[in-house]
TITI-765697 format. One record per residue (C-alpha): x, y, z. Coordinates in Angstrom, 3 decimals. Layout:
// residues N
+----------+----------+----------+
|        X |        Y |        Z |
+----------+----------+----------+
|        X |        Y |        Z |
...
+----------+----------+----------+
//
This chain:
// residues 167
+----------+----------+----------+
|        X |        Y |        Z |
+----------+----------+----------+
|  144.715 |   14.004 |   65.868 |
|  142.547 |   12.949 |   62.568 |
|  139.059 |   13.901 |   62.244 |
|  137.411 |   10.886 |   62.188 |
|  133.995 |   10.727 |   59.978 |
|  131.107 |    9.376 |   61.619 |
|  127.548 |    9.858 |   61.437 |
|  127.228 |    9.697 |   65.421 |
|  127.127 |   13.332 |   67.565 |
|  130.540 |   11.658 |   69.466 |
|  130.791 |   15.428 |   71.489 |
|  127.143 |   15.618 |   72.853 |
|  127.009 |   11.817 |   73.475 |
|  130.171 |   11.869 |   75.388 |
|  128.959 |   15.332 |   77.314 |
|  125.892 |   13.196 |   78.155 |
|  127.445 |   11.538 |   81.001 |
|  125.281 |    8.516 |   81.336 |
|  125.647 |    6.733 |   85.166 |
|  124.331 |    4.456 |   86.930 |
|  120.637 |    5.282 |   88.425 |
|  120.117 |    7.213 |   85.843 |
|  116.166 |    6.827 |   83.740 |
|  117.086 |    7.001 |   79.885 |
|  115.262 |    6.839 |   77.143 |
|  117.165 |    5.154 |   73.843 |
|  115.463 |    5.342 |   70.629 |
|  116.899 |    2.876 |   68.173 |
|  116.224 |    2.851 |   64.332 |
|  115.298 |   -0.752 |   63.435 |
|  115.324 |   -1.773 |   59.926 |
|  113.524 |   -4.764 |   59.606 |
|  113.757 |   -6.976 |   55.754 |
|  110.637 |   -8.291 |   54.762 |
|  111.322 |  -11.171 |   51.417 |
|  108.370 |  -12.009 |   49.324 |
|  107.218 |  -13.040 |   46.129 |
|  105.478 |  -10.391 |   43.944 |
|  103.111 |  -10.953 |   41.022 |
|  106.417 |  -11.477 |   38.510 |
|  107.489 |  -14.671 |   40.742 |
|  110.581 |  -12.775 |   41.819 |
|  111.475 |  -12.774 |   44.840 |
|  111.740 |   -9.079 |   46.504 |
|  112.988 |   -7.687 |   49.345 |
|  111.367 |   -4.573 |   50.977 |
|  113.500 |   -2.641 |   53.556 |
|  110.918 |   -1.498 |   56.289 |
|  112.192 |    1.136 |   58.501 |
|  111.163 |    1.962 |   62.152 |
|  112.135 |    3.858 |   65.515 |
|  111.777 |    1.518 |   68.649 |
|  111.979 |    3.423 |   71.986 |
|  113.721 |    1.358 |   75.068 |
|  113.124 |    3.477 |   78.617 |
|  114.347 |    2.021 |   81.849 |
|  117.121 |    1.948 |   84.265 |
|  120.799 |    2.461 |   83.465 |
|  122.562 |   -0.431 |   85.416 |
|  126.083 |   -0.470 |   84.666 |
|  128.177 |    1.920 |   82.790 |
|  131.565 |    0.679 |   80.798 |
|  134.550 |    2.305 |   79.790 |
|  132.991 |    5.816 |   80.496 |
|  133.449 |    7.505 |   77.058 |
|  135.847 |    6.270 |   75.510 |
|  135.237 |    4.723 |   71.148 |
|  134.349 |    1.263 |   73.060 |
|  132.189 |    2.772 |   76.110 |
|  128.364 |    0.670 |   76.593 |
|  125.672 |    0.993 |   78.830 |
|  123.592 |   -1.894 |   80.279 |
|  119.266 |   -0.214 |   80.250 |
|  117.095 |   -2.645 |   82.664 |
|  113.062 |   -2.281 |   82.026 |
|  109.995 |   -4.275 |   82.802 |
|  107.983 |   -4.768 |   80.120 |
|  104.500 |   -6.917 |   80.388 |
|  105.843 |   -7.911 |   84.062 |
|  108.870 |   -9.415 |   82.322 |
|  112.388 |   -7.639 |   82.976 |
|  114.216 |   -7.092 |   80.120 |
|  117.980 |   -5.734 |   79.439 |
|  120.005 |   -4.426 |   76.600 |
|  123.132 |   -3.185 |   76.489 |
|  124.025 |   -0.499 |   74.398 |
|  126.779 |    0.620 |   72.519 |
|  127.629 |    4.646 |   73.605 |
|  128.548 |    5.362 |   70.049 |
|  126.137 |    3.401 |   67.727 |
|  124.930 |    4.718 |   64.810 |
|  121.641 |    2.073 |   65.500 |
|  120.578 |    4.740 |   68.139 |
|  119.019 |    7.588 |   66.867 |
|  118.854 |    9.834 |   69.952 |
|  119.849 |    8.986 |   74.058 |
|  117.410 |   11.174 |   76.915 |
|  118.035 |   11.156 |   80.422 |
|  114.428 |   11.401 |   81.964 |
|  115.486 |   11.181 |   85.334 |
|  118.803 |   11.027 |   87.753 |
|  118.970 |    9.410 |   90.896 |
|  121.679 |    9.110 |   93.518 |
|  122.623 |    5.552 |   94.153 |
|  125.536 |    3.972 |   96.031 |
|  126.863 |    1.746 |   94.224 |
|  128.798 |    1.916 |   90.297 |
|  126.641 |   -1.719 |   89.179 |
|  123.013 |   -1.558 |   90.127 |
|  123.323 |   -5.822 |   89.379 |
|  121.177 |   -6.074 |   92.667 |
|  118.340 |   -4.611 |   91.321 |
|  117.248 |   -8.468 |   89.505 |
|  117.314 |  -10.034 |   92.232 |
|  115.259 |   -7.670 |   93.989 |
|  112.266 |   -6.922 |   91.368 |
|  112.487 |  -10.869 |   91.484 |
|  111.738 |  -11.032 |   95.515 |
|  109.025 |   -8.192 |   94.920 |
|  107.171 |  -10.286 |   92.406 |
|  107.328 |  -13.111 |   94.501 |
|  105.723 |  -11.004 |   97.596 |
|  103.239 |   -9.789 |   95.350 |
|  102.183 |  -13.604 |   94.557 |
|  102.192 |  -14.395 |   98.094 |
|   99.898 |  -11.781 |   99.212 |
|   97.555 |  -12.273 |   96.285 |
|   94.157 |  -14.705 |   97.254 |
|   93.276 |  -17.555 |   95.518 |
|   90.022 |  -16.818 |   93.722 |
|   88.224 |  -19.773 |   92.122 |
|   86.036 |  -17.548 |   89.486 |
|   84.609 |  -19.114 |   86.486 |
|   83.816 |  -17.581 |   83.111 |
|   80.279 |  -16.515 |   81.991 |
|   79.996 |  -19.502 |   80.087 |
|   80.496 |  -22.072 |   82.892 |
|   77.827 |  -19.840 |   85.236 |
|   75.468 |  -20.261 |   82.676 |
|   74.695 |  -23.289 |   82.758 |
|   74.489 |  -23.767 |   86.777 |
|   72.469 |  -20.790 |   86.730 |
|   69.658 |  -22.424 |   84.906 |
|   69.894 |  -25.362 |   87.569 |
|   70.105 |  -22.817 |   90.525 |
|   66.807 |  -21.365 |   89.864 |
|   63.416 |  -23.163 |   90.997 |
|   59.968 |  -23.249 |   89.790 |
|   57.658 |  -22.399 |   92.017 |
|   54.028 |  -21.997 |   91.405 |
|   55.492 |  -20.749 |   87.870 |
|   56.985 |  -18.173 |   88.929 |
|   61.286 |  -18.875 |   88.820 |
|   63.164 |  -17.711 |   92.163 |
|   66.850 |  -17.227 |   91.520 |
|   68.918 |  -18.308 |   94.349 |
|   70.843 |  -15.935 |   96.595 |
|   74.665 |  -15.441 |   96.170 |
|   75.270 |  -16.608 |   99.404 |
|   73.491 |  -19.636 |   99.264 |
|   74.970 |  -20.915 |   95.654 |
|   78.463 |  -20.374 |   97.648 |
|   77.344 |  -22.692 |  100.444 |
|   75.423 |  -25.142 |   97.780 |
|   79.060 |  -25.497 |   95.916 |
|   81.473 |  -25.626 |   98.844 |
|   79.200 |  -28.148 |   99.978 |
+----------+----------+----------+
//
């Protein structure tokens, strides 16, 4: 069989044995192109180059390790889930860790969006509605809340600016 000449570890990614349930964390090299003009009116590119780390849940696994094997990686990010799918052998990804293992049931975790989805939504539901205003709309019915008396300026209770609004 040739040797085939590749700047990917193809042995220890393969020996991995990424599955489903499984925590990973993927760090990609990003090369992002910046154009601009420099002080000679030419235009210029400039080749910026960056590692990006993506850790979450492996979801789905395809074609186990074979040249056109991928992995699906769910993660929430700012409350948003997010999911990429990965190509075993890139040479994008600089390096593949498996943080964690879990035993699952099931060879697609697809399930799992639906259910973060239902979790948020409990989360709302059990949240109260607060009606809280920003410092600079208290201000202003501050100043009206407190009374002169006999110069000297009483500020009203908590309590009682609640009942004075609700009523």
């Amino acid at each position: 069989m040739p040797k085939v000449i590749t700047p990917v570890n193809t042995e220890g990614r393969a020996k991995l044995g990424i599955r489903p349930g499984d925590t990973v964390r993927v760090v990609q090299n990003i090369v992002e192109l910046k154009k601009g003009r420099g002080t000679d009116k030419k235009e210029k590119t400039i080749k910026n180059a960056r590692k990006q780390v993506f850790e979450g849940l492996v979801l789905s696994t395809k074609h186990g390790a074979e040249a056109g094997a991928s992995f699906t990686v769910r993660a929430t990010l700012s409350g948003v889930g997010v999911e990429k799918t990965f190509p075993l052998y890139s040479p994008v990804i600089d390096s593949i860790e498996i943080v964690k293992r879990s035993n699952v049931r099931r060879a697609k975790l697809y399930f799992i969006r639906e259910k973060a989805a239902k979790e948020v939504r409990r989360q709302l539901r059990g949240a109260r509605m607060m009606h809280l205003k920003s410092d600079e709309t208290l201000a202003p019915a501050d100043a009206a809340a407190e009374t002169e008396t006999d110069g000297i300026s009483e500020a009203v209770p908590p309590a009682a600016e609640a009942e004075t609004v609700a009523a």
